[in-house]
Structure formats: structure tokens, C-alpha cells
GULUMDO-179626 format. One line per 3 residues: number of its first residue (from 1); their letters; for each residue y, x, z of C-alpha. Coordinates in steps of 0.1 Angstrom, whole numbers, plus 2048, in hexadecimal, padded with zeros to 3 digits. Last residue first. Example, Ala and Ser with C-alpha at 12.3 -4.5 7.8 and 13.67 -1.06 7.14 Angstrom:
2
2	sa	7F5:889:847 ~ 7D3:87B:84E
//
This chain:
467
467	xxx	8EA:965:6AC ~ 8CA:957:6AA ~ 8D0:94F:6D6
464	xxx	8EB:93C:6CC ~ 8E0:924:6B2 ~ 8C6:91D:6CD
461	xxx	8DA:91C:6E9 ~ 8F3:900:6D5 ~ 8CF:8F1:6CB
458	xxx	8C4:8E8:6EB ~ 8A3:8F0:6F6 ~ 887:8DC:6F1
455	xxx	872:8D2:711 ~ 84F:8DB:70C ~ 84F:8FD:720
452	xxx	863:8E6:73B ~ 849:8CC:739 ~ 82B:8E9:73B
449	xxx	83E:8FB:758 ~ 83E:8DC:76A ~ 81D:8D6:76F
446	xxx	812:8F8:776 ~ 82E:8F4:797 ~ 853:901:796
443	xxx	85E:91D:7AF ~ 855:939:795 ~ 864:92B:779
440	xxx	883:922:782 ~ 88B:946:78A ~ 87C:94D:766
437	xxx	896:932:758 ~ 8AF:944:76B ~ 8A5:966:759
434	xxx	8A2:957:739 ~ 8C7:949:73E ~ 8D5:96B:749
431	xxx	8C3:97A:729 ~ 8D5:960:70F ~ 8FB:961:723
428	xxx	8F8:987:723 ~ 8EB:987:6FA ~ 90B:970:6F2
425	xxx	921:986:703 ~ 916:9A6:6F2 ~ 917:995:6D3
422	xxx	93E:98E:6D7 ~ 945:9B3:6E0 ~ 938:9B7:6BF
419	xxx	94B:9A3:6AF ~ 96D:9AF:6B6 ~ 95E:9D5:6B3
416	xxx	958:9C8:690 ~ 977:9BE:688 ~ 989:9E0:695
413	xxx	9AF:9DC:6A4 ~ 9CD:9E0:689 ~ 9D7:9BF:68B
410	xxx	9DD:9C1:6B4 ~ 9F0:9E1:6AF ~ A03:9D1:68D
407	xxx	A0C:9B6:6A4 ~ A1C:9CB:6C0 ~ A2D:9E7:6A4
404	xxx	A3B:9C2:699 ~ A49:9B7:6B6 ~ A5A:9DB:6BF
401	xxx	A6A:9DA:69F ~ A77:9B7:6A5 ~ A87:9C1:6C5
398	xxx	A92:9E2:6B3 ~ AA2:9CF:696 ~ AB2:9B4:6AE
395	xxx	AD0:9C5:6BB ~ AEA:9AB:6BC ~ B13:9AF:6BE
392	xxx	B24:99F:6D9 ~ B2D:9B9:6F3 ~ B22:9B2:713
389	xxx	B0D:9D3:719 ~ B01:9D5:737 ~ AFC:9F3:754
386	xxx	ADE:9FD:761 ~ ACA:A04:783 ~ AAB:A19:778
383	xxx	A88:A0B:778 ~ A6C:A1A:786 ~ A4B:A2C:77C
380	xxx	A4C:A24:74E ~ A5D:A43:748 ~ A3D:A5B:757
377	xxx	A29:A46:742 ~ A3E:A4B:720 ~ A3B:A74:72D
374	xxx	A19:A6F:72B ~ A1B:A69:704 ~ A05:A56:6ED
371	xxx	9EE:A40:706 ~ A11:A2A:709 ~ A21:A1E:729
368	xxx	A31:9F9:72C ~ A57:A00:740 ~ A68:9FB:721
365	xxx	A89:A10:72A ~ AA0:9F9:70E ~ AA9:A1E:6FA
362	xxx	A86:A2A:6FE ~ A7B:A07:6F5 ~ A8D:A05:6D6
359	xxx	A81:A2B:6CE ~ A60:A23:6CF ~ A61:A09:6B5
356	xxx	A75:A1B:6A0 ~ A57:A35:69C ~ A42:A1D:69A
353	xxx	A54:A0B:67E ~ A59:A29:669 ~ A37:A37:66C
350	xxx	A27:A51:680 ~ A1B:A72:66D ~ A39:A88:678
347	xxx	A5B:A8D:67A ~ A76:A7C:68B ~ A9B:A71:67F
344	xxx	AB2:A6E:695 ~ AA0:A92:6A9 ~ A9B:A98:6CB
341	xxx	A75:A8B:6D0 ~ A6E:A96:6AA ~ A72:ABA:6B4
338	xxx	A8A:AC8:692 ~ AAC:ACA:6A8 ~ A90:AD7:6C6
335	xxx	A91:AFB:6B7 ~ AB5:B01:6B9 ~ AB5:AFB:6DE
332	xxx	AD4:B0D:6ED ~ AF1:B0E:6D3 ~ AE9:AF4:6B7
329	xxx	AD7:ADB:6D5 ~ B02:ADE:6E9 ~ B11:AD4:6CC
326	xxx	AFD:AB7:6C5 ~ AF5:AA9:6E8 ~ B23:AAD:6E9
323	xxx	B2B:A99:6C9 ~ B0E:A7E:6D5 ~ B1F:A7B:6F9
320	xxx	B40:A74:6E8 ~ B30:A5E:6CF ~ B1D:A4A:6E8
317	xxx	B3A:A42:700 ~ B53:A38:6E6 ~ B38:A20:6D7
314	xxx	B34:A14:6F9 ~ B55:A0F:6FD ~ B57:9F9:6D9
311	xxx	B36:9EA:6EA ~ B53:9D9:702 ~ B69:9D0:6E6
308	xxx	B88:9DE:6D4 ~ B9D:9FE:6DD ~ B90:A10:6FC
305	xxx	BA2:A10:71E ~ B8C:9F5:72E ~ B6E:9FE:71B
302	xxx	B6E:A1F:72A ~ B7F:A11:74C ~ B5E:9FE:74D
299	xxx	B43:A1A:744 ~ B4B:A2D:765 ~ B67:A48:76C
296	xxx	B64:A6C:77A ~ B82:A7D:780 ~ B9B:A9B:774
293	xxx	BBE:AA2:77E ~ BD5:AB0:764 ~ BF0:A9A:76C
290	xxx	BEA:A8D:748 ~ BC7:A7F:750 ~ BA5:A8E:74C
287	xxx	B87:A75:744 ~ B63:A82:74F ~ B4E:A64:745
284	xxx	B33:A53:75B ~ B12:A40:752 ~ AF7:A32:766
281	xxx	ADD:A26:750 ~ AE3:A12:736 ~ ADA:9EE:72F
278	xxx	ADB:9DF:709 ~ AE8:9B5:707 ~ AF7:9C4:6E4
275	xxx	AF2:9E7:6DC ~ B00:A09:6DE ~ AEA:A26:6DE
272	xxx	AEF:A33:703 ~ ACA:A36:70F ~ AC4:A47:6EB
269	xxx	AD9:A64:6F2 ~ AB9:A70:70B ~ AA1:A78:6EB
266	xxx	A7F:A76:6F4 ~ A61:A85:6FD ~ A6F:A9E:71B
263	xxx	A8D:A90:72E ~ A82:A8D:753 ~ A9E:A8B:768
260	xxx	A83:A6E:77A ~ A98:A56:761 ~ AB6:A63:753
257	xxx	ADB:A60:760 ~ AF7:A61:74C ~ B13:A7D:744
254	xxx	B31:A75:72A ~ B49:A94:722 ~ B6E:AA0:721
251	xxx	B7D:A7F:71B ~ BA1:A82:713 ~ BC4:A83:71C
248	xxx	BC3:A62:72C ~ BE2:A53:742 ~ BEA:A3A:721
245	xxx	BCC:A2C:728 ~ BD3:A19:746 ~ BD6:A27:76A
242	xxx	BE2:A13:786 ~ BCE:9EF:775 ~ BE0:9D4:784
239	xxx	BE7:9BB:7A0 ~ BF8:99B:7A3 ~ C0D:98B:7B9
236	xxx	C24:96D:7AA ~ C4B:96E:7A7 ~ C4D:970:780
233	xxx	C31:98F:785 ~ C30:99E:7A9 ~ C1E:9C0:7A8
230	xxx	BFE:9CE:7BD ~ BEF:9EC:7AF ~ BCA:9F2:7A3
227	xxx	BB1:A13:7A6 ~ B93:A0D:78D ~ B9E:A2B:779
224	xxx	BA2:A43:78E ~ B7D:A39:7A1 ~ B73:A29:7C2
221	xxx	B56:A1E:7C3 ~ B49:A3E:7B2 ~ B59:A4E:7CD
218	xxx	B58:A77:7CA ~ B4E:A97:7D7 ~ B59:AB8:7CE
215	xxx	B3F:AD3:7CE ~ B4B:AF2:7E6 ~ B3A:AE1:805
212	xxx	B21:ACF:7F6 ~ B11:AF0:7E6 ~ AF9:AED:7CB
209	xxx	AD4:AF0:7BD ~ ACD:AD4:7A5 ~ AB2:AB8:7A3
206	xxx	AB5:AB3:7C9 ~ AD9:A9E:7C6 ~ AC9:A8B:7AE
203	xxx	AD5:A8B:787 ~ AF5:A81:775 ~ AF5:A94:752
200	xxx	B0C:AA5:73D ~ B0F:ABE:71F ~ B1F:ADE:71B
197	xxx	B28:AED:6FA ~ B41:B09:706 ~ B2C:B11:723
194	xxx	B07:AFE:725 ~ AFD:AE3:740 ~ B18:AD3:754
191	xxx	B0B:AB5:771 ~ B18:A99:784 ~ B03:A98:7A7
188	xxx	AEE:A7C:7B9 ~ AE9:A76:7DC ~ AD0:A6F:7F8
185	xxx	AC8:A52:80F ~ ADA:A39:7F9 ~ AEF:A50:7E0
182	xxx	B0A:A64:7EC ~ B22:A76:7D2 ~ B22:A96:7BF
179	xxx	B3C:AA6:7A7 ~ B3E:AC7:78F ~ B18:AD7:795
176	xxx	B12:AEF:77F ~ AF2:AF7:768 ~ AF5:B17:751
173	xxx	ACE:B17:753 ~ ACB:B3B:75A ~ AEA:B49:767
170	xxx	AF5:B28:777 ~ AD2:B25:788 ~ AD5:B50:794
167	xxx	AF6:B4B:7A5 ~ AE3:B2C:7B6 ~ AC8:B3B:7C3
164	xxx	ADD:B5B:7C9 ~ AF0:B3F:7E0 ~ AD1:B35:7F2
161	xxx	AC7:B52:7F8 ~ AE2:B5E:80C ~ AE1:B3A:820
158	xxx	ABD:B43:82D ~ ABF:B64:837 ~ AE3:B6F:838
155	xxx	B05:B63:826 ~ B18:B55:843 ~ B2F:B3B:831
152	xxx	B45:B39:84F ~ B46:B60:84F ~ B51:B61:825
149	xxx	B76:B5D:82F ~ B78:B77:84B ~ B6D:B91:828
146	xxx	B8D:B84:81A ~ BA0:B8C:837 ~ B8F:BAD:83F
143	xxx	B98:BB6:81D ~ BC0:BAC:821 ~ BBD:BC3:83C
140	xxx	BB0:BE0:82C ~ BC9:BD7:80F ~ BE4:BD3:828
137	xxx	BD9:BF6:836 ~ BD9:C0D:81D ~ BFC:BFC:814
134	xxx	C0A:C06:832 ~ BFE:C2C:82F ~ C06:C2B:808
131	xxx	C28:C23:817 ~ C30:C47:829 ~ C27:C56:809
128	xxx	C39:C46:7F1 ~ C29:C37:7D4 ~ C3B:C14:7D3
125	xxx	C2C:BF0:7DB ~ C28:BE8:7FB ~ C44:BFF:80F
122	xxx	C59:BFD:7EC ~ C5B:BDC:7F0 ~ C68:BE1:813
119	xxx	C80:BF8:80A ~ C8D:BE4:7EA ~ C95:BC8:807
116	xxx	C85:BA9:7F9 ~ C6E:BA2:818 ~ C8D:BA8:82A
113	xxx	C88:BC7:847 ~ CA1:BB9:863 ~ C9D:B92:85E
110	xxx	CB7:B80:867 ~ CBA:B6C:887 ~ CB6:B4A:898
107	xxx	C8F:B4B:896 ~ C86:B2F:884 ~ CAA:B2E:86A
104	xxx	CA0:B52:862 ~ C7B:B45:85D ~ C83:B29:843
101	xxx	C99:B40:830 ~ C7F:B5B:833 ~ C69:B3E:820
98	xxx	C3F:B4C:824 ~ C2D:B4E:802 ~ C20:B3D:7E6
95	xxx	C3D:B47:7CF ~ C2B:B66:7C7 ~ C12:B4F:7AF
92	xxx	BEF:B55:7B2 ~ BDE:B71:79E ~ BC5:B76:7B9
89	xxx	BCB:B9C:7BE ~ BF3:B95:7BD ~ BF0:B79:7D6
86	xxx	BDA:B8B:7EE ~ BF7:BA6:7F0 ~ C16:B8D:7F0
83	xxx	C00:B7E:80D ~ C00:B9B:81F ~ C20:BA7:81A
80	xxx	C2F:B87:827 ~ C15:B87:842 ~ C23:BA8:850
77	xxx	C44:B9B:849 ~ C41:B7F:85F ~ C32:B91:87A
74	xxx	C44:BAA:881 ~ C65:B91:87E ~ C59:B7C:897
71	xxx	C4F:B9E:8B0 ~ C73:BA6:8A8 ~ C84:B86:8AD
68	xxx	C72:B82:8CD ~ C79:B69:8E8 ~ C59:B67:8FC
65	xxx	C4D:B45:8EA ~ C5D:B4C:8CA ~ C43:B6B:8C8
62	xxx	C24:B5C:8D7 ~ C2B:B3D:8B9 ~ C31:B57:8A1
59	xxx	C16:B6B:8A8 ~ BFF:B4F:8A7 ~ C0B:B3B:889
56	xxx	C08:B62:876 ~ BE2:B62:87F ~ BDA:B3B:875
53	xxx	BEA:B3D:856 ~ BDB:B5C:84B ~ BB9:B50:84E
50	xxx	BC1:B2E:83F ~ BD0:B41:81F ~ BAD:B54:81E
47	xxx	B98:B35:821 ~ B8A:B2F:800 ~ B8B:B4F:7F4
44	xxx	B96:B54:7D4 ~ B7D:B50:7B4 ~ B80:B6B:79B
41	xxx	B5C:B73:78E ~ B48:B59:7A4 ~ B36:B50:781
38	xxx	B29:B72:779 ~ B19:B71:75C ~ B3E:B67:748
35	xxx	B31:B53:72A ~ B56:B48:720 ~ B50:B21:72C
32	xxx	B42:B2F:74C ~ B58:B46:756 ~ B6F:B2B:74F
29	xxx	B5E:B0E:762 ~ B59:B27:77F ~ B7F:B2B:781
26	xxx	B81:B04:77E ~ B6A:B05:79D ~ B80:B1E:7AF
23	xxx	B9D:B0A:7AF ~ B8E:AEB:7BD ~ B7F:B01:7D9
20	xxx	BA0:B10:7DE ~ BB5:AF0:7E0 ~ B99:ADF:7F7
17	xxx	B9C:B02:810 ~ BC5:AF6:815 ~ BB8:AD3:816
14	xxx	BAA:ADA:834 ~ BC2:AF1:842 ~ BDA:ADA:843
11	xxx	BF2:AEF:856 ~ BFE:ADC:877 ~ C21:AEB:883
8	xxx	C2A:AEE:85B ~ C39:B11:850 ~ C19:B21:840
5	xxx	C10:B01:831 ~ C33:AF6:828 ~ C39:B16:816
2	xx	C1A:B19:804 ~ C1D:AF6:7F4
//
């Protein structure tokens, strides 16, 4: 790879940088795992092979252009060392270097001081004096390169702080950003909290502090596992899956999106509980495959590559996420395994049936609020964008549980408050018919205030008005 990107007559430096910033995020992923404070601890610079590309492509272009074996061979083994230098500090392989076979057939002519000349690796790499001279300034050098990579990403006023901002985040909350993606006007990210026992969420692109520019970014259109190939089967076209299950080495972790990112007052894993004719929120699962490349995948290639039915994917799905909410409450929230609002089995003075009531429409995102907990209200805003089940198995217990919590509501209601807002009717209707009959009253003559005093009244009023 080195080789060709040194040598080529249009580096890639593009995907030169993409290389590093991939590299350095699974270096942060191990600081992280092995609760390393520092998570930059060991990254390589993200554009020091670019910066040494484009200086030795200069001289040797000016030197080939004037005629110069010497000035090309200068130059060539000046980068040589250099990069043998930067390799060594960054524990990258020595291989990654420039061919001398590929510059003696350049240049026409053999290299006077060979990069593997004893002399020359002695001039690096031994204690003599006229060497530590040279070497005192490779490394000086080899500084000014690395400190050349960190001038794009100017790290003053505004930009400085926002990278202690997010030194500081990882420290704190252990959050890191692995993948984001656009999202209508904005954009949503794929999330790590904890080290060893992480777990995952999706969340908006404002919810967490990150760069763009060292975050990968990916299709969720466009996925791994929804890729297809044409073929021709018994001389008709066809297409098929590209990647099928026996690509999979595993599933590292399952991250889904909650409502508002708000999780307080209930438990999150009970969006995925698998259901029959259930909806989930947006789900994604971080599958690695046995080129050792990693990707996010949706809830289809899940079910796809599972054994058994769709809800058999789901099943998958909600154990793997289950295994890691488990792991990761034992480490870094103790306390909240007894909490009732992240607990199987709550505690407290509500009965069975409420309590299973509530958690049916938790898990189905019943958008009615309840005067028991704000956060219900806060829940109950907007509804999310979802993904069905079509598995064939029923769910009816928490439909039927939430029917019965309704009746035993209504049941439970107060007699006597029943019939006493029926009084109050009855005496309105009674005093806005004296007051009408007082109206009348007025505009009527003697005469007819003695026949209407006379009249009887009718006996629905009258059985009425004693009530």
C-alpha cells in the first residue's frame, strides 16, 4: 500500500488520511476498552504520510526534471529514513516504505548510499558521533512533520475547546461516537457507552459532542448486507444476497433509538421485547465479517441470516442487546438493578396488573399520558418511525392487561361523587326554570299571573325538583 502511494503520479491522499482516521478510532476503542484516561494515547497522525509524500514528489519531480541522480537519490533516502523513523515511533510496519528497486529503475542508476547499506543504518540508528548529528535532526524533522499535521485542525480559540470538550465527554461519560449518517435537515449518530461492557444507542447528531471529520460516516440505504449481485440461473437473470450468513463472525452489539434520548422512568430493552404485529424503533446491529471489516446492518439482514422466523431475529436482537444492558448496569449503575423503572421485576406498592399494564404500552409507545410520571408525558409528544414485526406469534396478555387496568380505572371511580355531580345538574335545570318563569313574570299582566300561579306543574318537574 505504501509503495504505490509514495510511487503513484496521483497519491490518493484522501484515502491515505481515511486509513489513519479508521486506524485511530480502533486505537481509541482499545484505550477505551482497557480504561486508558487518555483516549488519543497512540493515535498517528492523520496526515503525516501525506506530508511526506507531497515533499519527496517535489524534489524528485525538480530533480528528474534537471537531470539529477544525485539530487534524486538525496531525496529519496532522506524520506526513506524519514519514514523508517515515523514508522518505528508509530509501530507501523517497516515495509511501508519507499521501493529502491522502484527508484533505481526511475532514475536509470543505483543508488550510492543504499538504504540497507550497514553505513547508512548505522547513520540512523547507531551511537556514533557523526550520526547522532543526523539523527538529531530526522527526529527534529520528523517532529515538524507531525506537528504540520495538527495545522489543518488549528487547535485555538474556538476549535481548542471544542476538543478538550470532547477529551473531557469520553473521560466522563465514556460516550464515543463509532458511525453517523444524515438525517432530514440534521443527522443521527451510532453510539458506545461504557469500556469493556459497553452498550449502544442511536441518538441525534446534537445529543453527543463529535467530530465529522474523524467519525466515519455511513449509508443506511445502502448497507453490507443489503448489497445484491446479478447471476444467471438455468439461463435466466437473477440477483442475490452478496453477503449471506456464512460472511458473519459475530454481532458485537444492538443500538436503537429512544424517544426525545430521554430514558428516565422506564426500562429502554423493553422497545425490543419481541412480539407479534410489535413496532420498534429504529434499530441497527454492529455485525463484523471475516475480512475483519465492520458495519452497521438493519433488523432485515438479522432476520435474513438468522435461523427460523422473522420474530426468531428479533429474538436474536433482544437477547444480544439484553446480554450487553446487563453487563454494562453491574459495572456503572449498581444502584438502578433494584430501581423499579430498570428492573424485570419492579418493586413497590402497584399491583401486578398495573404494573404490566404500563409496561405493554411502554413497549407499544402508547402515546396517552398518565398523572403518575412526567416522564410518561414527555413520551407521549411525537411518534417515532418503526419497524414491524411479521412474525406470527400473538401478544395478547399486554393488550388485555391494558383493557383491564382501563376498566378497573373506571370501576374504581367514587359512587357518590357519580351522584353528586347528578344533583348539581338537577338543581341548575330547577333554578334556571324559576328564573325564566320570573322573566315571564314580569312582562305578564295581574290576570295572567293568577292562571299561571293556578296552572299545575308537571309532575316529571315535580318529581325532579324533590330530588
Amino acid at each position: 500500500m505504501a509503495e504505490e502511494f509514495f510511487t503513484s503520479d496521483n497519491p490518493n491522499y484522501q484515502g491515505c488520511q481515511e486509513f489513519f482516521q479508521q486506524l485511530n478510532q480502533k486505537i481509541r476503542a482499545a484505550n477505551e476498552q482497557n480504561d486508558v484516561n487518555d483516549l488519543d494515547i497512540g493515535t498517528i497522525p492523520e496526515q503525516g504520510y501525506n506530508g511526506l509524500c507531497q515533499t519527496w514528489q517535489e524534489k524528485a519531480k525538480i530533480a528528474l526534471e534537471n537531470n539529477s541522480a544525485q539530487d534524486f537519490w538525496d531525496a529519496f533516502n532522506h524520506t526513506h529514513n524519514i519514514l523508517k523513523l515515523f514508522n518505528d515511533r508509530h509501530f507501523l510496519p517497516q515495509a511501508w516504505n519507499i521501493s529502491q528497486k522502484w527508484a533505481e529503475k526511475r532514475v536509470g542508476a543505483p543508488n550510492p548510499s543504499p538504504v540497507n547499506n550497514p553505513s547508512m543504518g548505522s547513520s540512523v540508528e547507531n551511537g556514533h558521533s557523526s550520526s547522532k548529528y543526523q539523527k538529531q535532526v530526522l527526529h527534529e524533522e520528523l517532529s515538524d512533520v507531525s506537528d504540520s499535521n495538527t495545522q489543518e485542525n488549528v487547535k485555538t480559540g474556538l476549535d481548542a475547546l471544542e476538543a478538550r470538550t470532547i477529551k473531557q465527554q469520553r473521560q466522563l461519560r465514556s460516550a464515543e461516537v463509532l458511525f453517523w449518517w444524515p438525517k432530514g435537515t440534521g443527522s443521527q449518530i451510532f453510539v458506545r457507552y461504557g469500556g469493556k461492557t459497553p452498550i449502544y444507542r442511536i441518538r441525534a447528531g446534537s445529543h453527543e459532542i463529535y467530530n465529522k471529520a474523524q467519525t466515519q460516516r455511513v449509508l443506511t440505504s445502502q448497507t453490507r448486507g443489503s448489497a445484491k449481485v446479478s447471476e444467471n440461473k438455468d439461463g435466466l437473470p437473477g440477483e442475490r444476497w452478496a453477503y449471506t450468513r456464512d460472511d458473519v463472525v459475530d454481532i458485537i452489539g444492538i443500538g436503537w433509538k429512544v424517544e426525545d434520548d430521554d430514558e428516565e422512568g422506564f426500562n429502554p430493552l423493553d422497545l425490543l421485547r419481541p412480539a407479534k404485529g410489535t413496532t420498534y424503533p429504529h434499530t441497527r446491529a454492529l455485525v463484523t465479517w471475516k475480512d475483519g471489516s465492520a458495519s452497521l446492518e438493519g433488523r432485515a439482514f438479522i432476520r435474513r441470516i438468522t435461523t427460523g422466523s422473522a420474530l426468531d431475529g428479533d429474538r436474536v436482537i433482544y437477547q444480544k442487546a439484553k446480554e450487553h444492558e446487563v453487563a454494562y448496569r453491574e459495572k456503572y449503575r449498581p444502584k438502578e438493578l433494584d430501581d423499579g423503572a430498570h428492573d424485570e421485576s419492579d418493586h413497590g406498592t402497584e399491583s401486578d396488573s398495573s404494573v404490566s399494564s404500563r409496561r405493554a404500552r411502554s413497549r407499544r409507545h402508547h402515546t396517552a399520558p398518565t398523572s403518575s410520571s412526567n416522564s410518561a408525558k414527555k413520551k407521549s409528544r411525537h411518534q417515532l418511525r418503526y419497524e414491524t414485526s411479521d412474525s406470527n406469534e400473538t401478544d395478547s396478555d399486554s393488550s388485555s392487561q391494558a383493557q383491564n387496568s382501563y376498566r378497573r380505572r373506571n370501576r374504581s371511580e367514587p359512587v357518590s361523587r357519580r351522584k353528586k355531580e347528578r344533583s348539581d345538574e338537577a338543581l341548575i335545570k330547577k333554578l334556571e326554570r324559576e328564573i325564566q318563569m320570573l322573566k315571564l313574570g314580569r312582562s305578564m299582566s295581574p290576570e295572567g299571573k293568577l292562571r299561571a300561579q293556578r296552572r299545575p306543574q308537571r309532575r316529571g318537574y315535580r318529581e325532579r325538583t324533590r330530588r
